[in-house]
C-alpha positions in Angstrom: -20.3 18.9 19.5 -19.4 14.8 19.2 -16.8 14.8 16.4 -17.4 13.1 12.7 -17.2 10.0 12.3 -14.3 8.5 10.9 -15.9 6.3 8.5 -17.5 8.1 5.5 -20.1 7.1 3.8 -18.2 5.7 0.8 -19.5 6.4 -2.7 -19.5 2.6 -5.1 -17.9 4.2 -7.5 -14.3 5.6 -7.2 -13.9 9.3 -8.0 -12.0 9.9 -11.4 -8.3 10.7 -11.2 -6.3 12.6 -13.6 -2.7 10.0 -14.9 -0.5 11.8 -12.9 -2.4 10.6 -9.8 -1.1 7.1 -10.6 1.8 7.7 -9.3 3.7 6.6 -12.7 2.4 6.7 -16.5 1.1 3.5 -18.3 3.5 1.4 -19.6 2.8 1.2 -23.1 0.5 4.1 -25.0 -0.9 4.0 -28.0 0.9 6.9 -29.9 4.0 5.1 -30.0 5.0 3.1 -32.9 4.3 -0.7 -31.9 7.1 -3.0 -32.5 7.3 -5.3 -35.3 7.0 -8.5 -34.0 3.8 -7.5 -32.4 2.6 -5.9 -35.4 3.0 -9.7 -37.3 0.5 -11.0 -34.8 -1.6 -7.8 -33.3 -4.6 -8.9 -36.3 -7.7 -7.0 -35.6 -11.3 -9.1 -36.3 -12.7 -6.3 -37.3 -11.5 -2.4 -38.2 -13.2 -0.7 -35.0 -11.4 -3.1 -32.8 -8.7 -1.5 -30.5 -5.3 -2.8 -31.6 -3.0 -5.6 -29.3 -1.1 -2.9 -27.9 -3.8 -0.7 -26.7 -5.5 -4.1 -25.0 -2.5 -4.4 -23.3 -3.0 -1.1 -21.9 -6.6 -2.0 -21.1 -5.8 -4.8 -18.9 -2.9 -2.9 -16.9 -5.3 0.1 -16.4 -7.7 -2.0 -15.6 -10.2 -2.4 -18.4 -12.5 0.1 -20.9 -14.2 1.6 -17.6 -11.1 2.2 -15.0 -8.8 3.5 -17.4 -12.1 6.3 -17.7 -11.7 6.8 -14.0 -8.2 7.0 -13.7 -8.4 9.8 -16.5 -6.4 7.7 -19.5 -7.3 8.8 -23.1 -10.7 6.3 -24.0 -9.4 4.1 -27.1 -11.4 5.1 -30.3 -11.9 2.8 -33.5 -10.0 4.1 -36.2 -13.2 5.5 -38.3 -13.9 7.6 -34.9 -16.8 6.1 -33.7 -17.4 5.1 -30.5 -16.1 1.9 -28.7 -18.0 -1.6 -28.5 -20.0 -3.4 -25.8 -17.3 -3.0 -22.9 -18.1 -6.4 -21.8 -17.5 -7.8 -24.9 -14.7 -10.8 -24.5 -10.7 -9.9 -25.5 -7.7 -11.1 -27.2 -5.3 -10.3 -24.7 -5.1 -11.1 -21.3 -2.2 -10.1 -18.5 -1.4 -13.1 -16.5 1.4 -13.2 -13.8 3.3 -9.9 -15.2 3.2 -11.4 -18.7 0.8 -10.6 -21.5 -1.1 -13.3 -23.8 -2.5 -12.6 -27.5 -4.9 -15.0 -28.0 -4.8 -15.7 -32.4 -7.0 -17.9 -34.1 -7.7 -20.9 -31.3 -4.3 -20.7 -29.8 -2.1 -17.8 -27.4 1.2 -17.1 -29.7 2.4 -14.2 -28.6 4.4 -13.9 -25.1 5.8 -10.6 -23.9 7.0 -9.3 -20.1 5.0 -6.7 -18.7 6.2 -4.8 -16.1 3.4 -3.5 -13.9 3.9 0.0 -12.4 5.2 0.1 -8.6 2.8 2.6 -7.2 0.5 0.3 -4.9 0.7 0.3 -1.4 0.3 -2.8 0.7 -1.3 -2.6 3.9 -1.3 -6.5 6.0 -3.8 -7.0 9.0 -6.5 -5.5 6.9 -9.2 -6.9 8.8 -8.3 -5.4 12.3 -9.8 -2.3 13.5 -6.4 0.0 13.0 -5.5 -1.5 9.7 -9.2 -0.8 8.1 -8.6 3.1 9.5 -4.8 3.1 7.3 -7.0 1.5 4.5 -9.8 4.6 4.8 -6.9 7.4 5.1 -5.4 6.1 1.9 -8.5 6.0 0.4 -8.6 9.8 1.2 -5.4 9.9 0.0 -6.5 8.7 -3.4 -3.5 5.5 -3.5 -3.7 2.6 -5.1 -4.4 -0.1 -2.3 -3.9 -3.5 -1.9 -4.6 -5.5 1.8 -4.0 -9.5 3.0 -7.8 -10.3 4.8 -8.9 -13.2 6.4 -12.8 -12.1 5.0 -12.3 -10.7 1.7 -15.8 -10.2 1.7 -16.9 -8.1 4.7 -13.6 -6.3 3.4 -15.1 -5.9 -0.2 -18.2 -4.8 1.6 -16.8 -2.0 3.4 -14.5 -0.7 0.9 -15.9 -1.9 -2.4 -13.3 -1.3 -5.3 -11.1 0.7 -3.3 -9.2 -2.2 -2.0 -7.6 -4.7 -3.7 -8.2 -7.5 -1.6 -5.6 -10.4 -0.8 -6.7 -14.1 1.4 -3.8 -16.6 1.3 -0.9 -17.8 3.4 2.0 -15.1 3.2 4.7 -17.8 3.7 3.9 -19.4 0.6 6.0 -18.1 -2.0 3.5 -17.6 -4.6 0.8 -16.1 -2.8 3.5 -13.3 -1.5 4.7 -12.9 -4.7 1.1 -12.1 -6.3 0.6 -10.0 -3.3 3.8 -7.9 -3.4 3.6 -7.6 -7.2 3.4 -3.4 -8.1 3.7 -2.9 -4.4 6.3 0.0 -4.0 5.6 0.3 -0.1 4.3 -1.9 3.1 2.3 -0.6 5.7 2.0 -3.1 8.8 -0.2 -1.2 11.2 -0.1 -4.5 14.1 2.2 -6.9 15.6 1.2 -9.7 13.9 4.5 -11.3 12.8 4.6 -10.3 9.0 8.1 -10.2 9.1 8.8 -13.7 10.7 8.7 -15.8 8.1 11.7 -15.0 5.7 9.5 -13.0 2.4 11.0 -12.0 -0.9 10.7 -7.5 -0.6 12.3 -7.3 -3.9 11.0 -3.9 -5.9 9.6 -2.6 -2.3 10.8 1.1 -1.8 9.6 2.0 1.5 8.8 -0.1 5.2 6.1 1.5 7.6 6.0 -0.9 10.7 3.6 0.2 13.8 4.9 -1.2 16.5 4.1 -1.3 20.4 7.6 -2.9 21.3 7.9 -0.5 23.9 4.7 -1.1 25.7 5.6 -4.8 25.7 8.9 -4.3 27.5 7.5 -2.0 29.9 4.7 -4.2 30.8 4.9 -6.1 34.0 3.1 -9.0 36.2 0.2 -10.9 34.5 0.3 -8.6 31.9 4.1 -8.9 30.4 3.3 -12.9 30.8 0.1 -12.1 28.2 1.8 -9.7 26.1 5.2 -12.1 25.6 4.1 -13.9 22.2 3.2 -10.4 20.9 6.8 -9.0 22.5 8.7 -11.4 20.7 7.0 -10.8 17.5 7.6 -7.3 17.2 10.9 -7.7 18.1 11.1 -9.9 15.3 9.4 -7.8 13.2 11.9 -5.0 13.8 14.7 -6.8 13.2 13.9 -7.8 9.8 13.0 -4.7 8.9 16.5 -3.1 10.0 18.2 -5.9 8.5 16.3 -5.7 5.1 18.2 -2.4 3.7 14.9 -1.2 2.2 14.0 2.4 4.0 11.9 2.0 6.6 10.3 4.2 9.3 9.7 2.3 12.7 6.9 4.1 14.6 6.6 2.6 18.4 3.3 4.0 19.6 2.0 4.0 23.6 -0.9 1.5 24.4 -3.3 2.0 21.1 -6.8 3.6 22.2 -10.4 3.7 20.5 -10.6 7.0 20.9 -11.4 9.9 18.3 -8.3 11.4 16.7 -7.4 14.6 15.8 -8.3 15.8 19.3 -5.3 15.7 21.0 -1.6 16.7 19.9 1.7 14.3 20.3 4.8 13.6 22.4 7.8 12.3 20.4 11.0 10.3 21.5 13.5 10.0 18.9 15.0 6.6 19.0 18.2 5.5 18.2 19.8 2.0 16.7 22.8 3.2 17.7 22.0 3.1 21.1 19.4 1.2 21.9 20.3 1.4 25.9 18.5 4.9 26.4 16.0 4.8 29.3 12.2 4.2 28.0 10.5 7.4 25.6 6.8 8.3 25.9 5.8 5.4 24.0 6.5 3.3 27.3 3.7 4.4 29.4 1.4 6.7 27.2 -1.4 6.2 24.8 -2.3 7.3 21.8 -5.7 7.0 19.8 -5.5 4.6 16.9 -7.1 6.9 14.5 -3.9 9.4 15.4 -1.5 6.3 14.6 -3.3 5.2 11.5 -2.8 8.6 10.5 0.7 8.8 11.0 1.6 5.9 9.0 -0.3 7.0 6.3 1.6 10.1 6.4 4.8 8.5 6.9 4.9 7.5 3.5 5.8 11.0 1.6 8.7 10.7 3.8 11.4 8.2 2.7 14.3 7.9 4.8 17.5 7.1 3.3 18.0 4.3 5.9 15.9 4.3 8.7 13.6 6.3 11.1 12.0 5.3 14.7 10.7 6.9 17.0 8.4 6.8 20.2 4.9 8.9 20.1 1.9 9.4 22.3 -0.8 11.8 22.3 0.1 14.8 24.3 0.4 18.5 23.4 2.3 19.3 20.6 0.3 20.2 17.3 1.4 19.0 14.2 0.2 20.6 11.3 2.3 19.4 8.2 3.0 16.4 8.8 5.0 16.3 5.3 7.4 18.9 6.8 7.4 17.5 10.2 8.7 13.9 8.4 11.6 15.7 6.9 12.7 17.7 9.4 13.4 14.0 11.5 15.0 12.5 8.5 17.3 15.6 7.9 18.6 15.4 11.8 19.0 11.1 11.1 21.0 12.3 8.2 23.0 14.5 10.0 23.9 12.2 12.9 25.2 9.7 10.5 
């Protein structure tokens, strides 16, 4: 029997999650008492409009129709009725992690907003292994946000899933709207994400897929071809090890289309501290991209406390909890040191 596909049929609309699958309550609710100097300029047009603070709320969940999804408590007018045209236009507005009340024909009010750390970035979005992270996220019900080159054959595919991100990563601005509520990177490809010097402040976790080894073990024509790509992943990993943020390095084999799920895994544990050790199975094996898009995704309930690599092919060990398998590695790293 052929196996599934491994692109489901995606419904337009997201399914509803409860709050605690946010990863992190809203910022500001509306039981709590709002502050004074927003109550001086938080004037309603009309009783059955929401009040400043519960806008606010609006705008970081998303607006009157996400914050339904995502399971937040649907804002009532105070005589109970129900709420207005959805579409109707609003006082506040949250631009660039600040918040704007709009009063009378002129924006008064200026506060910092926070946003919540609980999206994950995933670069290379367009390329065949970054759109299979993108789907098992999806599964896994995150928050996603991914840097395209065609935002809309992304949008296409994935709808209001993704978050979608086109712009130049070295500029400074465009990385910081694209980092901004990230708490983890995923960079499923060698493209050189890392070579350009990039602000991670607030990041929490690093998941770099890497084929370093299959570079170095190449030979001929073929380590001639793969020598831009060489040098950019060894770039790319030593940014990462530099950065102090946790990070797990996985160096795959050669990266198949093939089905996943099929076969099980070989695994080299890799050390910094001595990076001499003859080549691990990552060298000269292979290893579905499906598989590796998986483990990536599942990399990221598993934090390390500095840093994990290691080397995996397919081959004939069975993983089935890949949560427990993660921190049974970490505790050995944390042993060693």
């Amino acid at each position: 029997m052929p196996p599934p596909p491994l692109l489901p049929r995606l419904s337009p609309t997201p399914p509803p999650l409860r709050a605690r699958d946010r990863g992190g309550g809203a910022l500001l609710s509306p039981a709590r008492t709002r502050p004074p100097h927003l109550a001086a300029v938080a004037r309603a047009k009309r009783k059955d409009e929401a009040s400043f603070t519960d806008r606010i709320l609006d705008y970081i969940e998303g607006g009157p129709k996400l914050r339904r999804w995502y399971g937040a408590p649907d804002l009532l007018p105070k005589d109970g009725g129900a709420e207005d045209d959805e579409d109707e236009s609003q006082d506040a507005k949250l631009l660039g992690g600040h918040a704007f009340l709009f009063v009378g024909r002129i924006w008064r009010v200026t506060i910092d907003v926070e946003e919540p750390r609980d999206a994950v970035l995933v670069t290379d979005g367009d390329s065949e292994i970054g759109q299979m992270v993108i789907l098992a996220l999806i599964l896994k019900r995150a928050r996603i946000k991914a840097l395209v080159k065609d935002k809309r054959s992304t949008e296409e595919a994935f709808g209001s899933y993704v978050e979608c991100m086109v712009g130049d990563i070295e500029d400074k601005s465009f990385s910081k709207k694209a980092l901004r509520g990230v708490r983890a990177v995923i960079c499923p490809a060698d493209d050189g994400f890392f070579s350009e010097p990039i602000d991670l402040k607030g990041v929490q976790h690093i998941v770099l897929l890497s084929q370093l080894a299959v570079y170095r073990n190449s030979g001929g024509l073929q380590a001639i071809m793969n020598n831009k790509l060489k040098k950019l992943a060894e770039r790319d990993e030593e940014v990462v090890l530099a950065s102090g943020i946790p990070s797990t390095v996985i160096r795959t084999g050669s990266l198949q289309s093939t089905p996943g799920g099929e076969r099980g895994f070989n695994f080299t544990k890799v050390s910094i501290r001595k990076p001499s050790l003859p080549p691990g199975v990552a060298a000269m094996g292979r290893i579905s991209k499906e598989d590796a898009a998986t483990i990536c995704v599942e990399a990221l309930d598993g934090i390390p406390q500095n840093t994990l690599i290691f080397e995996v092919a397919n081959g004939d060990e069975k993983v089935k909890d890949w949560k427990a398998w993660f921190a049974e590695q970490i505790k050995r790293e944390e042993e060693i040191q």
